[in-house]
N, C-alpha and C positions, 0 to 999 in steps of 0.2 A: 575451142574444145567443145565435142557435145556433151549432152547430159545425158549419164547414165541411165539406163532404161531401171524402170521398177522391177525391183525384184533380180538384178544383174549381181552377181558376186558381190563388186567393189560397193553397191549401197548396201548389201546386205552384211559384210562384211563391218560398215562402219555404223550401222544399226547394231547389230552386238556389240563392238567394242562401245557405243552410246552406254549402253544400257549394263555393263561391266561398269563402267565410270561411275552412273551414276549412282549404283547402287554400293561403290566403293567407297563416296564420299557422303550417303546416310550413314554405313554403319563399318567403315574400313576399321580396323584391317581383319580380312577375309583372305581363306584360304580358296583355292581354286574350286573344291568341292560347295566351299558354303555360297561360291557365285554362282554356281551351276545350279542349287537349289532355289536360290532367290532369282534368279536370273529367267528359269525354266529352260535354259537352253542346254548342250548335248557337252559332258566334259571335253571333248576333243575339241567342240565350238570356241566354250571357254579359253580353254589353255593356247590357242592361237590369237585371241584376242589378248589376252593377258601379255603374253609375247608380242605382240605389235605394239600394244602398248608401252609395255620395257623399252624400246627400239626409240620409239619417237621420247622417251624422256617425260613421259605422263606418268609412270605408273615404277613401282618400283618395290623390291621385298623387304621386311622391314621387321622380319623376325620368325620364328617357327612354332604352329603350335601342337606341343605335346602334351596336350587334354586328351588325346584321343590314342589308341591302340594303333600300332605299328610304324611306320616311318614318321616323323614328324614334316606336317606339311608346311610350304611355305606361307608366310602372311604376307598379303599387299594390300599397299596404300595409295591414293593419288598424292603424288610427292611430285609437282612438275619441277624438271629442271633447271626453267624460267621464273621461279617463285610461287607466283598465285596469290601473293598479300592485297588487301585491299586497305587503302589510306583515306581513313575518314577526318576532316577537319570542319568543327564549327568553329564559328565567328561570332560573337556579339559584344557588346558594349559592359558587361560584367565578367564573360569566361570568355577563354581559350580552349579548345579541347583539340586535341591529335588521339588517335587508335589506330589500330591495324588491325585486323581480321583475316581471317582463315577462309579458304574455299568450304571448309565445315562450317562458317561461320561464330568460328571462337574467336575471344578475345585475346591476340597476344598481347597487345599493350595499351594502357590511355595513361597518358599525361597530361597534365590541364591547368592552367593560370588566371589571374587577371591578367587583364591587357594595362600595357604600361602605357600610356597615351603622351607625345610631341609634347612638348620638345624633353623631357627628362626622357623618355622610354625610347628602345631600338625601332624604325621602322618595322609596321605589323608583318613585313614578309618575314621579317628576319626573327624576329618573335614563334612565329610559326615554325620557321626553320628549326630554329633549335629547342619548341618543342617535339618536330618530327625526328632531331637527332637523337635528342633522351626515347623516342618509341622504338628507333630501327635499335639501340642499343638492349634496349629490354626485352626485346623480340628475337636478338640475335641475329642480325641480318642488317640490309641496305637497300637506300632507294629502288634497286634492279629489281627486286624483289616483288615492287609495286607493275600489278596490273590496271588497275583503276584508280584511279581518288575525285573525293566527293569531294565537296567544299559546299557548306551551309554558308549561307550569307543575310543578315538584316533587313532586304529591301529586296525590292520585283528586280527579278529576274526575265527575261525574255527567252523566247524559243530555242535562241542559240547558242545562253550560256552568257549574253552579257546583261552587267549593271544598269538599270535606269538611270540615266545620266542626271533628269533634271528634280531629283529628291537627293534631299539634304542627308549627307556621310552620318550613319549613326557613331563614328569614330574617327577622328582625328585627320589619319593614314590611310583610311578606306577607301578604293577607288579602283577601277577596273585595272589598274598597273598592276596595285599592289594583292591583286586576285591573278595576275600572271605570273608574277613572278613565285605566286605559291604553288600553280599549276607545274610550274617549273623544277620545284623538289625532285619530282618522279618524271617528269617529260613525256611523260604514257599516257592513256585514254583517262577523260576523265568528264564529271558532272559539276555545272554549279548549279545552284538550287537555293528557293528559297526558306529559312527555316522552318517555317511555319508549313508550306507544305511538306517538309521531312519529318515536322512531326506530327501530322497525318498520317501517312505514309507508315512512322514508329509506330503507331495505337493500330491500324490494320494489319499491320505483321505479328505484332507479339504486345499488345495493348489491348483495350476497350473493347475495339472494334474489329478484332482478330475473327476473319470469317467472312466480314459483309466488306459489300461493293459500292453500298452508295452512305458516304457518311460526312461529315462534316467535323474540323477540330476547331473551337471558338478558344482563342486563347488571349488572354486579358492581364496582362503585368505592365512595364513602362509601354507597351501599345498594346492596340486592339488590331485582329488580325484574326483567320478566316482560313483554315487549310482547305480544301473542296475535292472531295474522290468521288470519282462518278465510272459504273463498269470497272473499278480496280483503278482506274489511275488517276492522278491528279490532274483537275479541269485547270486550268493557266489561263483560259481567257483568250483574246486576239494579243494583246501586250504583256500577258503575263504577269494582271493586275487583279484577276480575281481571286475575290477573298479579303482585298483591301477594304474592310466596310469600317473604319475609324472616319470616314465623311458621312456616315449617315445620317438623318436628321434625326437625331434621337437623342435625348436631353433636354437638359433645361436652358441652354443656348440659343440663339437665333442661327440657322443656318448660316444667314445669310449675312451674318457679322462678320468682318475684314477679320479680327483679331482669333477666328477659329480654323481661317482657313489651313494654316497650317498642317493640325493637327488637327482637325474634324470634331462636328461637334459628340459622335460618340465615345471618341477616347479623351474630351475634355470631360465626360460625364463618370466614366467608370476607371479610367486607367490609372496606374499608381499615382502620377505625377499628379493628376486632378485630384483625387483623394490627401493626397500628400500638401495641396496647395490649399484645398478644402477645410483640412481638420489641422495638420499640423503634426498628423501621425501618419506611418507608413501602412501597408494595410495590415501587416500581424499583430499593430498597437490595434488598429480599427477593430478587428475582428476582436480580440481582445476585451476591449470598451464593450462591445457591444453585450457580449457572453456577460460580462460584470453587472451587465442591465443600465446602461448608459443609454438614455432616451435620445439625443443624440446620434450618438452611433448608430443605436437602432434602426434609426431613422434612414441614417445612410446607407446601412446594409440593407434595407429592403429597399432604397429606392435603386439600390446595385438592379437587382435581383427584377426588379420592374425593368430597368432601361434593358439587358440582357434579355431578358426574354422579349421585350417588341421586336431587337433587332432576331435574334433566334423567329420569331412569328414573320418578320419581312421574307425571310428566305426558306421558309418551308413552302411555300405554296410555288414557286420556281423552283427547287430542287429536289422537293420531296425526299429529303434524308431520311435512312432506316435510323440514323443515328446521329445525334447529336454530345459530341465529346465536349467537356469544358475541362482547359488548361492553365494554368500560368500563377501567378503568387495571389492576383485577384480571381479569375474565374476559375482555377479549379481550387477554392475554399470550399469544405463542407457546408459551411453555414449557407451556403448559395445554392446547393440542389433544391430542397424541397422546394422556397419559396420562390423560384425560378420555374419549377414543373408547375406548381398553381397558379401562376401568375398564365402561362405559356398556355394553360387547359383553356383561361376564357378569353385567348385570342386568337389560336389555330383550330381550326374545324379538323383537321389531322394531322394528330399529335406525336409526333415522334417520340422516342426513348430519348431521353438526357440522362447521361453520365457523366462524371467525374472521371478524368485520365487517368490510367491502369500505370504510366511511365514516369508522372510529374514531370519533371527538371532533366531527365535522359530523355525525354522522348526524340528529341531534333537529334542527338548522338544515334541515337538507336533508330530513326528512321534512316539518317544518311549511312547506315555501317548496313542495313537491308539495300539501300538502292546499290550500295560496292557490291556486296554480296553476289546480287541477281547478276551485276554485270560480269562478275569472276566467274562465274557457272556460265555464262553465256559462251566469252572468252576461253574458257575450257572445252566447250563444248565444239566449240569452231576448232582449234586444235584438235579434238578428237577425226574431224570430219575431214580435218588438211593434211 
């Protein structure tokens, strides 16, 4: 088949109905007149796009309005026949989370647990599962319904969507299977990803860092971890391993000791577990102590706030972020901004902005329910075209 020449009916045709869509699913439902104004194109253009759209099952009327003098007109919506939900699920070692979202990007459902971990608890697909049943029931609907699903995951992911095989399960049941058989709920197009860059990803869509292109998210609780966006999209590295900076040398550690390699000497420095192993308190007792003026504590909390800002000063002068996000139960603490920006001023020659995450604890939900998003508009969009 060839390609239609520019400017040929049949593109021009699906250039209008493009742009009827989309301006149906900013601000639906519209009457045929209010797309002709927003649209700028000719009502006769309109009302045959609208109708083609009816035909293919995109687009559908959905009520009448009579705000206005004389016949009441009809209202349309992109209502696809096919569904258009998108299925978002994170994973990790304290929640479960399932949601479904709207091609507007609403929230029809989130359901969310701890994970029940081997041998008492269900294998994690089935976990999943039947937090996705309680979503499609709240939503009113069924797996068909799903166009995409994300799947947040613990650990490096690769190019094509698989697990790193030779890092240790952060749970029990975790393993490229039991990431198939979740893909499997919906059997339809789908993302896996890793959290940390999802919630990157969350803080430049509707977070912190909403607007700019080149930012970084440092996120600090039972690990240290690294989201990286560079030009709008997440840097992954050759392996799918950047951003992993919990081996950095940075600490009061030897590098080069067998008993760190596990877990690296920056997340034996700063992360809950260290802290926890450290003091004997979690970090909101730390912080805590600290506030109460426990010399001690203090202590610890700035030596956070120093080890955080070298590794932040390692990766400015290679990435040059406009933005530097800190997240997690340990790095997005209050107490950790300022004396992170002054610590950060007398070791970077160019100093980025450091904030505090805009999302806390939703951001990995709220980044992976933006990558469904994008791909249901895509998906929609390719149906308008077919």
């Amino acid at each position: 088949m060839h390609a239609l020449p520019s400017g040929s009916p049949g593109v021009l045709r699906s250039l209008n109905e493009r742009s009827v869509v989309a301006h149906l699913v900013d601000a639906a439902p519209l009457t045929r007149v209010d797309l002709a104004e927003r649209t700028g194109l000719a009502l006769p253009t309109v009302s045959r796009a609208v109708a083609n759209l009816e035909r293919a099952g995109l687009v559908t009327a959905v009520g009448h309005d009579t705000s206005r003098k004389g016949p009441a007109a009809a209202l349309y919506d992109v209502r696809p026949a096919g569904g258009g939900a998108g299925l978002s699920v994170v994973i990790s070692p304290v929640r479960l989370q399932v949601s479904l979202i709207s091609l507007r990007g609403e929230r029809l459902a989130l359901v969310e647990r701890e994970p029940e971990p081997l041998p008492a608890g269900a294998p994690l697909a089935q976990q999943i599962g039947a937090l996705a049943r309680r979503a499609f029931a709240q939503a009113g609907g069924g797996p068909e319904q799903v166009w995409h699903t994300v799947v947040a995951v613990p650990t490096i992911v690769d190019a094509a969507g698989y697990l790193h095989r030779d890092l240790p399960s952060p749970l029990p049941d975790f393993h490229q299977d039991a990431v198939v058989r979740i893909l499997a709920i919906t059997g339809g197009a789908s993302t896996v990803e890793n959290d940390i860059n999802l919630a990157a990803l969350g803080e430049g869509a509707r977070g912190a860092a909403r607007g700019l292109e080149q930012y970084v998210y440092l996120w600090v609780a039972r690990s240290v971890a690294m989201g990286i966006v560079l030009g709008g999209r997440v840097h992954r590295g050759s392996r799918g391993a950047a951003g992993e900076i919990s081996r950095m040398p940075i600490g009061d550690g030897d590098p080069a000791d067998p008993a760190l390699w596990e877990s690296g000497p920056l997340h034996h420095a700063v992360s809950e577990a260290a802290l926890r192993e450290r003091t004997g308190m979690d970090a909101e007792e730390l912080f805590a102590a600290a506030a109460r003026g426990d010399g001690r504590a203090g202590e610890l909390v700035a030596g956070l706030a120093r080890y955080l800002a070298r590794a932040v000063a390692s990766i400015v002068p290679v990435l040059d972020p406009e933005l530097v996000v800190l997240g997690g139960t340990v790095g997005g603490r209050p107490e950790l901004l300022e004396p992170l920006r002054a610590e950060l001023a007398t070791l970077a020659r160019l100093v980025p902005a450091v904030t505090r995450s805009a999302l806390g604890e939703e951001a990995v939900l709220i980044g992976a329910e933006e990558v469904a998003l994008r791909s249901l508009r895509e998906e929609l969009f390719q149906r308008v075209a077919g």
